[in-house]
N, C-alpha and C positions, 0 to 999 in steps of 0.2 A: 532371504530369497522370497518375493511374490507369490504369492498362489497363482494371480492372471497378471502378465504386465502387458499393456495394449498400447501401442507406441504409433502417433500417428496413422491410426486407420482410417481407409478410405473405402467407399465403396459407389461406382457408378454404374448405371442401369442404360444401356444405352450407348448409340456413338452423336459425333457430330451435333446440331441442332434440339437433336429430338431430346439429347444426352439428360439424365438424370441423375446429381448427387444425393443420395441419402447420406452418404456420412464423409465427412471435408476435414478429418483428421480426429479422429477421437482420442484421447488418451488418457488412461485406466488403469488405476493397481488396488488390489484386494489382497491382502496379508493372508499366511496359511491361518486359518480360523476365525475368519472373518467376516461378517455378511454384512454386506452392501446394498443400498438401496439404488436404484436406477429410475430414473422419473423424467417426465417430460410430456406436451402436448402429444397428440396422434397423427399419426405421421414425421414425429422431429428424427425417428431414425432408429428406437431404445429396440425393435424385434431385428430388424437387421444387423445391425451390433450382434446382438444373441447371436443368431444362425452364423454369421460371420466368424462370433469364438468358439460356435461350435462347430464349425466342421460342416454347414450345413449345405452352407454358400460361400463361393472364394471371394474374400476381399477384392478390389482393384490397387491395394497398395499399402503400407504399414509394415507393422511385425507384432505378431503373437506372440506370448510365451507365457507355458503350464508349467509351472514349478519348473522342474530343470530343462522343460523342451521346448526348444523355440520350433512353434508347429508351422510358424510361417514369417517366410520374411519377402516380400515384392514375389511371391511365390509357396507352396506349399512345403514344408521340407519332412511330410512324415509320409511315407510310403503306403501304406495303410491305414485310412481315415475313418473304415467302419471300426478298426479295434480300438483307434484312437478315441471312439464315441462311445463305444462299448463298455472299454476299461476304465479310461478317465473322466467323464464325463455323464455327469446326470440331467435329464432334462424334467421338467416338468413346467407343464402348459397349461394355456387357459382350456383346451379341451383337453380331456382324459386320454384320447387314443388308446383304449384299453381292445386287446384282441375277443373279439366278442365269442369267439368258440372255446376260449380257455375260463378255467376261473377264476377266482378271483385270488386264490394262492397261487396257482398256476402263471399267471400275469405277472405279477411278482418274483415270484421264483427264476423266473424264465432268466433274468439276463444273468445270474451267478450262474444254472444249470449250465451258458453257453460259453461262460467263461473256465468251467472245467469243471465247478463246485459238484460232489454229490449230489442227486437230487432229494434225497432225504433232508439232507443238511441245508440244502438251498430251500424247502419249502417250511423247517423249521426256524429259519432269521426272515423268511415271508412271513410267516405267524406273528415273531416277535415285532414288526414293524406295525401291521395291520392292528396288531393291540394297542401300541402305543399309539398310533393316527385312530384310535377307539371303532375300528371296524373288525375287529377280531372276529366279530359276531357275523359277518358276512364272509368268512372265508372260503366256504361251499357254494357259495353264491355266482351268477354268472353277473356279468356287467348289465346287461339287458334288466336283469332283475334289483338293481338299485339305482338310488335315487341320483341325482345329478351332484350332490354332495359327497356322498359313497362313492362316487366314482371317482371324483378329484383327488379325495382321500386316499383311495388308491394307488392313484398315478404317482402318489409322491410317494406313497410307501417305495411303489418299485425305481423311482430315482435314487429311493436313500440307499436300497438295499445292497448296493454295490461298494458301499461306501468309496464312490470315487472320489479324488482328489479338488474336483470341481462339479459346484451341482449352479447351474442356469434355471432361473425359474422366472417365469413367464407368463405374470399374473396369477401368479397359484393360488390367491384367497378371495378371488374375484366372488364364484359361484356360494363362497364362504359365510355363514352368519359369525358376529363379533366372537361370541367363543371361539368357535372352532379355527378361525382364520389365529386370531392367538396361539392355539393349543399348535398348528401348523408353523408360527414363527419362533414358538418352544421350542420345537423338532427340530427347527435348522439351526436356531443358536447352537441347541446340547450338540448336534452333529458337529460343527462349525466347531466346536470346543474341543469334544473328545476324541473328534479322528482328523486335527486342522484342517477340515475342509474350506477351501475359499467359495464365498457365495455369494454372485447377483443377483437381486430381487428386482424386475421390472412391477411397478405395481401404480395404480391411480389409486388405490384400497386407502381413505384416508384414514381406514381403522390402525392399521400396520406403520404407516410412514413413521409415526413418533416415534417407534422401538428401534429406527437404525441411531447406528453411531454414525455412520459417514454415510453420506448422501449426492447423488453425479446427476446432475440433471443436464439433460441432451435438449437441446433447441440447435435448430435448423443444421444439423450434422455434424456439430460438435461439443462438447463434454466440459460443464465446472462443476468443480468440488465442491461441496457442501458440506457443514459441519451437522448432523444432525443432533434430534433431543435424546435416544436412548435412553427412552422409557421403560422401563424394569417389564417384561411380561411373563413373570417369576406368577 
């Protein structure tokens, strides 16, 4: 069973004339424990694909499906798309979107606390993440008060912290130096391994592309596979 299987997606912006395709059939699968690379020029389609499997924005046509739930087929079929975002679904983005009045465990914490978790226990697997993304040291911290690397670092802490079944990421080692953008594609392999997570990496980061095994590059709205080099970043 697939972690993502993306069957002929479409998406247009517009009617008539004016009409705009971003995506003229895409089609995608990523194995439970898997991370994927996603690549392509600006503009060929790779953020809208995202927001499309994420629930961000409805497709105009195709079928989704997360592990066992076909979330959309020529239509939506999951009733509730915040939980669907909530639960299954991790994001992380080229900007942080960190909540500037929380902090920076707090940020983290937040989406297990809304999921039911303790908030004891949700801000101690916020610890555990923050250390290993090596911000540990910034825990008491607010977002305003770290650097634009600390902040990314963050943002991915609180995608992983859910361990949901699919994590989207969306340039996540752009703002990144070579360490750390490694130290972050660690993160998602060990996750990708130990709780089969399925994971797309939209990325231009030519530091990262070597380390996929499988590789999708998107031009003009739609999708081939690529064998990549999977470079050890052990």
């Amino acid at each position: 069973m697939p972690g993502i299987l993306i069957e002929d997606v479409r998406k247009r912006y517009g009617q008539g004339d004016t009409a705009v395709d971003a995506l003229k059939g895409v089609d995608m699968v990523v194995g439970p424990g898997e991370v994927v690379g996603l690549i392509g020029p600006s503009g060929s389609g790779k953020s809208t694909l995202l927001k499309c499997l994420g629930a961000v924005i409805e497709p105009s046509g195709g079928r989704m499906t997360l592990g066992d739930d076909i979330i959309f087929d020529q239509g939506w079929k999951i009733s509730d798309l915040r939980a669907l975002r909530r639960d299954k679904i991790g994001f992380i983005f080229q900007a942080p979107y960190l909540i500037p009045f929380l902090d920076v465990t707090d940020n983290v914490a937040l989406l297990p606390m809304l999921s039911g978790m303790p908030n004891s226990k949700a801000r101690a697997l916020a610890l555990e993440f923050l250390e290993a993304l090596d911000v540990g040291h910034r825990a008491g911290a607010m977002p305003a008060q770290l650097s634009g690397g600390e902040q990314q670092r963050v943002s991915i802490a609180r995608a992983l912290v859910n361990r949901p079944p699919v994590i989207l990421a969306d340039e996540p080692t752009a703002p990144l130096d070579s360490e750390r953008a490694m130290a972050v594609i660690r993160i998602l392999n060990q996750m990708a391994s130990q709780y089969e997570t399925a994971i797309i990496v939209v990325t231009h980061d030519e530091k990262i592309i070597p380390t996929f095994k499988r590789l999708y590059q998107i031009r003009d709205g739609r999708t081939e596979e690529q064998a990549g080099e999977g470079r050890s970043v052990e």
